[in-house]
C-alpha positions in Angstrom: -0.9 22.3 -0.9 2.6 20.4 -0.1 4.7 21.5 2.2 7.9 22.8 0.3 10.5 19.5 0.3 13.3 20.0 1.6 15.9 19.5 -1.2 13.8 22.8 -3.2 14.8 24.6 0.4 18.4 23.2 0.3 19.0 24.9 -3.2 17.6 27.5 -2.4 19.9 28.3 -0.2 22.9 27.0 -1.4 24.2 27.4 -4.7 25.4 24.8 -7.4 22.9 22.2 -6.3 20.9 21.4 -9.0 21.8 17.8 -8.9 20.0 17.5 -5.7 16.8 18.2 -6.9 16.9 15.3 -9.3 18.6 13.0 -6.7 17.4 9.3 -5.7 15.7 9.4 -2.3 17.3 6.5 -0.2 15.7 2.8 -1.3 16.2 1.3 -4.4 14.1 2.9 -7.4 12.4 0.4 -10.2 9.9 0.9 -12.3 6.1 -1.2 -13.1 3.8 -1.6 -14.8 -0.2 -2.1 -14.2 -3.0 -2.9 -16.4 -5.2 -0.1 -17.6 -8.1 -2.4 -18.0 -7.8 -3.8 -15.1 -7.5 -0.5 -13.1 -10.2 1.2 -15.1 -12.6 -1.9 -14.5 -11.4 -2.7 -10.5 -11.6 0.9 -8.6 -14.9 1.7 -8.3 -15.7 5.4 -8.1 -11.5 5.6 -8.5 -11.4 4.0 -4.6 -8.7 1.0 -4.1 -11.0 -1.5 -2.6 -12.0 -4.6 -4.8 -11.5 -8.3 -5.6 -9.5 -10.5 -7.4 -10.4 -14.5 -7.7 -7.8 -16.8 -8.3 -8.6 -20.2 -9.4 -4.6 -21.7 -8.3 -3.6 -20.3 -4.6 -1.0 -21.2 -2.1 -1.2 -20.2 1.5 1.3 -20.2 4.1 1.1 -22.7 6.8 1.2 -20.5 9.8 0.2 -16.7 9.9 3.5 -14.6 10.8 4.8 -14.1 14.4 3.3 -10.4 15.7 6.3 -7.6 16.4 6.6 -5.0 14.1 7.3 -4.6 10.0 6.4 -7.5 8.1 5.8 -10.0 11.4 2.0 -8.7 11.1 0.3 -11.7 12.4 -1.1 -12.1 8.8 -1.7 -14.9 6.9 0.0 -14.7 3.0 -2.0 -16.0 0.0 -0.1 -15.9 -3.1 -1.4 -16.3 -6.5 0.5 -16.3 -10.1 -0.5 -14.4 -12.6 -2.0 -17.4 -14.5 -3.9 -18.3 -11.3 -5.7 -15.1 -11.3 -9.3 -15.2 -12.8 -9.4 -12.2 -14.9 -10.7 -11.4 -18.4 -7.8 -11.9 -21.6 -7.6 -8.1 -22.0 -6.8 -7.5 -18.3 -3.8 -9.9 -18.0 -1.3 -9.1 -16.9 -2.8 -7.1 -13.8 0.9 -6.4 -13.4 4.3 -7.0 -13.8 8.2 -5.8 -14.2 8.2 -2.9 -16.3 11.4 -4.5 -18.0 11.4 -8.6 -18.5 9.0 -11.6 -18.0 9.1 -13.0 -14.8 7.6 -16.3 -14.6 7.1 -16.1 -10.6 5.2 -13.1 -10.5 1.8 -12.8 -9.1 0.1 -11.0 -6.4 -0.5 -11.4 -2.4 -3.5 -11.8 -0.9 -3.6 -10.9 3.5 -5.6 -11.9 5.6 -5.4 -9.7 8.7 -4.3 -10.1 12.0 -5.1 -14.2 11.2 -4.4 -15.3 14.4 -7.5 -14.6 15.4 -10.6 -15.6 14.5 -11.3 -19.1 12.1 -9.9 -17.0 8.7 -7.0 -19.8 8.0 -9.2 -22.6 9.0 -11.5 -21.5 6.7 -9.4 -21.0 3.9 -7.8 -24.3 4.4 -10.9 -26.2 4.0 -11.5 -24.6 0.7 -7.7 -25.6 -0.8 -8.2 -26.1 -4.8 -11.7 -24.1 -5.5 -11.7 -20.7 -6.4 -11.7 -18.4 -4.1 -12.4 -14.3 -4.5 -10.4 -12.1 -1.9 -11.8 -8.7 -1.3 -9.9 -5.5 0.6 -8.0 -3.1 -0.4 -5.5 -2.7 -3.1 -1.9 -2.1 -1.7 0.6 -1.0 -4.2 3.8 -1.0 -2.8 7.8 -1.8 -2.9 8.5 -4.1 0.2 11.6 -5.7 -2.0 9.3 -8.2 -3.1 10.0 -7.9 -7.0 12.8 -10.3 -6.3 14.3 -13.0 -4.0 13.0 -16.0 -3.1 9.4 -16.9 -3.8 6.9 -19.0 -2.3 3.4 -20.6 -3.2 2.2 -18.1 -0.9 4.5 -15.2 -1.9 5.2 -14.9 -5.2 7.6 -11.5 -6.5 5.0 -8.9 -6.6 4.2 -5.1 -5.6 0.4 -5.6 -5.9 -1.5 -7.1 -3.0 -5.4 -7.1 -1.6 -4.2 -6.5 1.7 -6.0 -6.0 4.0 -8.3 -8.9 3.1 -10.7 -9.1 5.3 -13.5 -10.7 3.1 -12.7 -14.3 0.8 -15.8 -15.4 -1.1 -15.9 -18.8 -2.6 -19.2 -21.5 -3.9 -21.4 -21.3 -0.9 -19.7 -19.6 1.5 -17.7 -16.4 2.5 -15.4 -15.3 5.3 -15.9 -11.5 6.2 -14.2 -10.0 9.4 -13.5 -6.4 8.6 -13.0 -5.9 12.5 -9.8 -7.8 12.6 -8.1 -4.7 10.7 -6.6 -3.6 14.0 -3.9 -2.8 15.9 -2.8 -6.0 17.8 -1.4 -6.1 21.6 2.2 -5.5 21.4 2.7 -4.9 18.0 4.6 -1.6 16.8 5.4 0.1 13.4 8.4 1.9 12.1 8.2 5.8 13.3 9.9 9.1 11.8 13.2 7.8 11.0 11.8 5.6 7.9 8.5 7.5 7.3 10.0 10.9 6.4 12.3 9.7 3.9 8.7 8.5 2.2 7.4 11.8 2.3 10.4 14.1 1.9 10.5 14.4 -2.2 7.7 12.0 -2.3 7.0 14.0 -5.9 10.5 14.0 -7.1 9.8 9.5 -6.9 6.4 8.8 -7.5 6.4 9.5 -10.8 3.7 7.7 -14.1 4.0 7.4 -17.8 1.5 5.2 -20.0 1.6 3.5 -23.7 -1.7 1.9 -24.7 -2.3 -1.0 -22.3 -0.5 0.0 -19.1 0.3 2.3 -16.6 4.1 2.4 -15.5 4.9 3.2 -11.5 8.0 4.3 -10.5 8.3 2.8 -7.0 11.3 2.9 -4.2 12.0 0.2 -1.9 11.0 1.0 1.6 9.2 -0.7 4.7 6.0 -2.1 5.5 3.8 -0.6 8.5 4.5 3.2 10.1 2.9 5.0 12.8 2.3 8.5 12.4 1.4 11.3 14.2 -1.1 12.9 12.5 -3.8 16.0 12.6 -7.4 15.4 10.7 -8.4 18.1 8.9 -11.1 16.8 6.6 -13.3 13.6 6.5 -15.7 12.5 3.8 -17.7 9.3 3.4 -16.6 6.7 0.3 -18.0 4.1 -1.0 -16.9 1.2 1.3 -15.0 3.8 4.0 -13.7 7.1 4.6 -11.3 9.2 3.4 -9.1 11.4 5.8 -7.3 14.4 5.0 -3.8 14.2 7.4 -1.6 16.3 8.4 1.8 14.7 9.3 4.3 15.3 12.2 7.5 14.9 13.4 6.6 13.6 17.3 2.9 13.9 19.0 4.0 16.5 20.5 3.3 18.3 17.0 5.9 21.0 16.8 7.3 20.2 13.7 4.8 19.7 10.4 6.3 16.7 7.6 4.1 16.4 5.4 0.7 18.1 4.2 -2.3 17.0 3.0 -1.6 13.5 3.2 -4.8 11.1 2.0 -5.7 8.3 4.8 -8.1 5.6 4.1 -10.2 3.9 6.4 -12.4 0.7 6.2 -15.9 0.5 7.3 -16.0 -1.9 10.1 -12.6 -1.8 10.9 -10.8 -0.7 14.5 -10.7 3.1 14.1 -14.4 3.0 12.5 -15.6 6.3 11.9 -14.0 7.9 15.0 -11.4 10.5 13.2 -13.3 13.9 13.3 -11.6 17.0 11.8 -9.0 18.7 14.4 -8.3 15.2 16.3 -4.5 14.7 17.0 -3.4 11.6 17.8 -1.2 8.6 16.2 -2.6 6.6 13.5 -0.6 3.0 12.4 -0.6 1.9 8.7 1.0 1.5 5.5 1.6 3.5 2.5 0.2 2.4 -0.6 0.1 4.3 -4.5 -4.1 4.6 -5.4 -3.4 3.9 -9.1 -6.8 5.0 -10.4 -5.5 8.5 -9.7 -2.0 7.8 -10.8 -3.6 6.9 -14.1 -5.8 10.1 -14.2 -3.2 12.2 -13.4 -0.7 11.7 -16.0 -1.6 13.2 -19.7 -1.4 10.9 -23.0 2.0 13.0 -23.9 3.6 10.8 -20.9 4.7 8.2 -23.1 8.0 7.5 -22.4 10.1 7.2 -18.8 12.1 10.8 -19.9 8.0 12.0 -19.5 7.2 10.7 -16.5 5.0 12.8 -14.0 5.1 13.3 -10.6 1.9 11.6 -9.0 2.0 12.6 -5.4 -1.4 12.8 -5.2 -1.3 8.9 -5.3 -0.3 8.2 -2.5 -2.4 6.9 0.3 -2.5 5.8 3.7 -4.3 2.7 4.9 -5.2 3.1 8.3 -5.7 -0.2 10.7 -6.1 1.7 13.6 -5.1 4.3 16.5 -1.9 3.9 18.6 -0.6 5.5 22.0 2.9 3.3 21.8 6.4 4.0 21.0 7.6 3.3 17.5 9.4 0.2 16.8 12.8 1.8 17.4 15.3 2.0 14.3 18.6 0.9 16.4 16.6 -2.7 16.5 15.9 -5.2 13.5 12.7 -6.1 12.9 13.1 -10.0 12.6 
């Protein structure tokens, strides 16, 4: 069960406030849409880990600088949609749920790419086809728009992390380097409650006959939280954590209930959460959209029909943390 949001406790108490239960949270709201073939054929067992081969890839020269936000020491791979190798009745995988937008695409991320021979690897390999496996990251970094770059295209869909890129005779497959790296920090309370506070009053779903449209705010990239486990269970590829959220580690105030956390076999944190553990986890937030797509009947046709899929979201966990959060009077740049 949720924890009651806050703007529900608000009117409660005050009178004359209906508005505020239909309110924007802060960040930019925008609608998109994802194929229902492709989601149908892509999450296994409804889990967000898979591939997508792209026959026409840019990467960026140099991985980003490590700090916080989106300097994550990873290395960017973009792809256009008409680089992506998948079948006619899957394409597009996604897209603006209003307009064509010839610069769309998706990101693939190699994790913390400073390490290890990942780039090096990948740059030997420049015009084959390559397959990029990890996990599917749905998410509104501001992306949609802006400049765009071989190796960023505008897009809310990403296999990130990507530890694993197949391609004819080889692979690269480093599922350790999902991490948390010396000195790097993510945001902490001040930008991961306004996620969670009304979380179902924004992620909302509605679906014609080929696609699943995701209403999606603009918000950061990676959070630390400080978190209680109070459930584990094996998946295929991981494990799925059941999270309790908090205000501090000191654990006096509760956020946000029931919160799903994914973890990666043969990443950092492992299989090292056990049920009752508090400590601080660092990630991102992502929308699972195989459960967004179950959870929304055939009568939500239309945006006035949305429903709330809260259950979508997800947490991807790189790892455990005992530092300070990346302090919100200070840019991230």
């Amino acid at each position: 069960m949720r924890l009651m949001n806050r703007a529900v406790i608000r009117c409660v108490l005050l009178v004359g406030c209906i508005a505020a239960l239909t309110a924007a949270p802060e960040g930019e709201l925008v609608w998109f849409k994802f194929n229902k073939a492709f989601i149908n054929a892509h999450y296994d067992n409804g889990e967000g880990f898979g591939r997508i081969s792209a026959t026409t890839w840019g990467a960026a020269k140099d991985p980003h600088s490590s700090k916080c936000g989106g300097n994550d020491a990873e290395l960017h791979v973009g792809a256009l949609e008409s680089g992506m190798q998948v079948p006619n009745v899957q394409s597009p995988v996604s897209a603006k749920a209003n307009g064509m937008d010839a610069s769309w695409g998706a990101v693939f991320e190699l994790p913390d790419a400073k390490s290890g021979n990942g780039p090096s690897t990948l740059a030997s390999h420049v015009g084959q086809t390559v397959g990029f496996e990890g996990f599917f990251r749905v998410w509104n970094e501001g992306h949609w728009k802006g400049a765009v770059h071989p190796s960023n295209p505008h897009h809310v869909l990403e296999v990130h992390p990507a530890w694993r890129f197949t391609f004819q005779g080889g692979s690269f497959d480093e599922p350790s380097l999902i991490r948390v790296m010396s000195g790097y920090r993510g945001y902490g309370l001040s930008k991961y409650e306004p996620v969670l506070d009304n979380v179902g009053d924004w992620l909302k779903a509605y679906q014609d006959n080929d696609f699943l449209y995701v209403q999606l705010r603009d918000s950061s990239n990676f959070f630390q939280i400080p978190v209680e486990v109070t459930q584990s269970d094996p998946i295929v590829g991981g494990t799925v954590v059941w999270l309790d959220v908090y205000s501090s580690n000191q654990y006096k105030r509760l956020v946000y209930e029931g919160l799903r956390g994914i973890v990666a076999d043969g990443s950092d944190v492992g299989a090292s959460l056990d049920v009752g553990d508090r400590l601080t986890l660092l990630g991102f937030f992502s929308v699972n959209l195989k459960t967004a797509l179950d959870g929304i009947p055939p009568s939500a046709n239309a945006p006035g029909l949305a429903h709330s899929v809260e259950d979508a979201l997800e947490f991807f966990v790189f790892g455990k943390t005992t530092r300070t959060p990346w302090p919100k009077s200070q840019k991230c740049e």
